[in-house]
C-alpha positions, -999 to 999 in steps of 0.1 A, spaced: 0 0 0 13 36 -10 -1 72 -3 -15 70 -40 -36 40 -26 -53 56 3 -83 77 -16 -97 44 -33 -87 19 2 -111 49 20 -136 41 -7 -140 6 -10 -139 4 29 -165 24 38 -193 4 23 -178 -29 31 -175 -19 76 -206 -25 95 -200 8 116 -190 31 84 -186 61 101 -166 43 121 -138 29 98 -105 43 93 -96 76 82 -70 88 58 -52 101 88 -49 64 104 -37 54 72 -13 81 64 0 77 104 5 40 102 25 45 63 47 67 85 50 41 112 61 14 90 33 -9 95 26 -39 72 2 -25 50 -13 -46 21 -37 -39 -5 -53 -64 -32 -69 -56 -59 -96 -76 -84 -83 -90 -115 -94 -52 -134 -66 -32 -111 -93 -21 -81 -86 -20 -48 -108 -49 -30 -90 -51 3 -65 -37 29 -48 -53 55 -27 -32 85 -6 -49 107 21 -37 134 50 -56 144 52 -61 184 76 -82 204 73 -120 192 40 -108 177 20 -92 152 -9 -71 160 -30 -71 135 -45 -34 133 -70 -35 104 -87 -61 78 -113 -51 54 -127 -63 21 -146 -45 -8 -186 -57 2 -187 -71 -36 -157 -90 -31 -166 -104 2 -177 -143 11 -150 -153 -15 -117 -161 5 -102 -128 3 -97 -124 43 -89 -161 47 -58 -152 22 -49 -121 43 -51 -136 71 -27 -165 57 -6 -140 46 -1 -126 82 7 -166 94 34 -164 64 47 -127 75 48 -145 115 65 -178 100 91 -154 84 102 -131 110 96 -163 141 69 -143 155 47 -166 179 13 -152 175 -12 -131 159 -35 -107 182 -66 -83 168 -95 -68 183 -131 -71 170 -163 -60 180 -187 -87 195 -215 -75 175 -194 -82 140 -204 -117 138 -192 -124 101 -158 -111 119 -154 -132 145 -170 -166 128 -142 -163 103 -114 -154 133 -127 -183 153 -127 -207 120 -88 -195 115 -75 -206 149 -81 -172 166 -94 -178 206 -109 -149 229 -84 -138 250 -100 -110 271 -118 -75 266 -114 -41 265 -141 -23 275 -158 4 258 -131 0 234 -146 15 201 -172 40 190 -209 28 190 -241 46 176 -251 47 216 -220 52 231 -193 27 233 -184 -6 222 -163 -33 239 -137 -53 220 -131 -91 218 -93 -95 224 -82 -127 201 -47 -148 196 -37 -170 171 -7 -189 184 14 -195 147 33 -226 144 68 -228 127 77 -249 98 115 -264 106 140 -259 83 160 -288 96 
C-alpha cells in the first residue's frame, strides 16, 4: 500500500464496515505508512482495490491493526488469504502469535477469526465508538506454528 492508494482503500472500505462512520480515516492510514506498519492492498483481476490489510509488528507478535474487504468482493476467500498472509509474515520473521481486536457485535468477523484458529483472549471495554456510546472489544490470539527448516 502507498499514499496513491489511500483515496480508493477509503472508498472501497466504507461500504464494506458495519459501523461506516466508524472505519479508518485517511489520517490512520497516512500515520501508520509513516510508522512502518505492514500494510497490504489487493486488488480484483481489473486493477481495483478490493481489500486492505494493517498490521504492526510487536515483540514476538504481530498485532494485527486492520482487515477489510470491498462488500462485492466479500464471502469469497479474500480475508482467509490475508489472514494467511499474516501466518506467512509471523512464519518469516519467528513471531509466535497473531493478536486483533473485534467487536462482539461483528459476527461475520469473529465466525471467520474463530474458523482461523483465533481464541478470545480477554476485553477491552468500551473500546470503540458505537451509535449509543461505546463498544467493547473481543481481544483474540492466534498462536502460529513454525515450519523447521531442519
Amino acid at each position: 500500500m502507498t499514499q496513491d492508494d489511500i483515496a480508493e482503500v477509503l472508498q472501497m472500505e466504507r461500504p464494506a464496515c458495519l459501523h461506516p462512520v466508524h472505519a479508518w480515516s485517511e489520517d490512520n492510514y497516512r500515520s501508520s505508512l509513516r510508522s512502518g506498519y505492514w500494510m497490504r492492498v489487493a486488488c480484483s483481476p481489473q486493477g481495483r482495490i478490493v481489500g486492505v490489510c494493517v498490521a504492526m509488528f510487536g515483540v514476538d507478535e504481530l498485532h494485527l491493526l486492520n482487515i477489510a474487504v470491498a462488500r462485492e468482493a466479500q464471502g469469497q476467500g479474500l480475508a482467509r488469504w490475508m489472514l494467511a498472509q499474516l501466518i506467512a509474515l509471523c512464519q518469516a520473521h519467528a513471531l509466535a502469535s497473531i493478536w486483533l481486536e473485534v467487536r462482539p457485535s461483528n459476527t461475520p468477523a469473529r465466525a471467520l477469526y474463530q474458523a482461523q484458529g483465533y481464541v478470545d483472549v480477554g476485553v477491552r471495554k468500551a473500546y470503540y465508538p458505537a451509535p449509543e456510546g461505546r463498544e467493547d472489544a473481543l481481544v483474540m490470539k492466534r498462536e502460529v506454528d513454525h515450519v523447521s527448516m531442519a
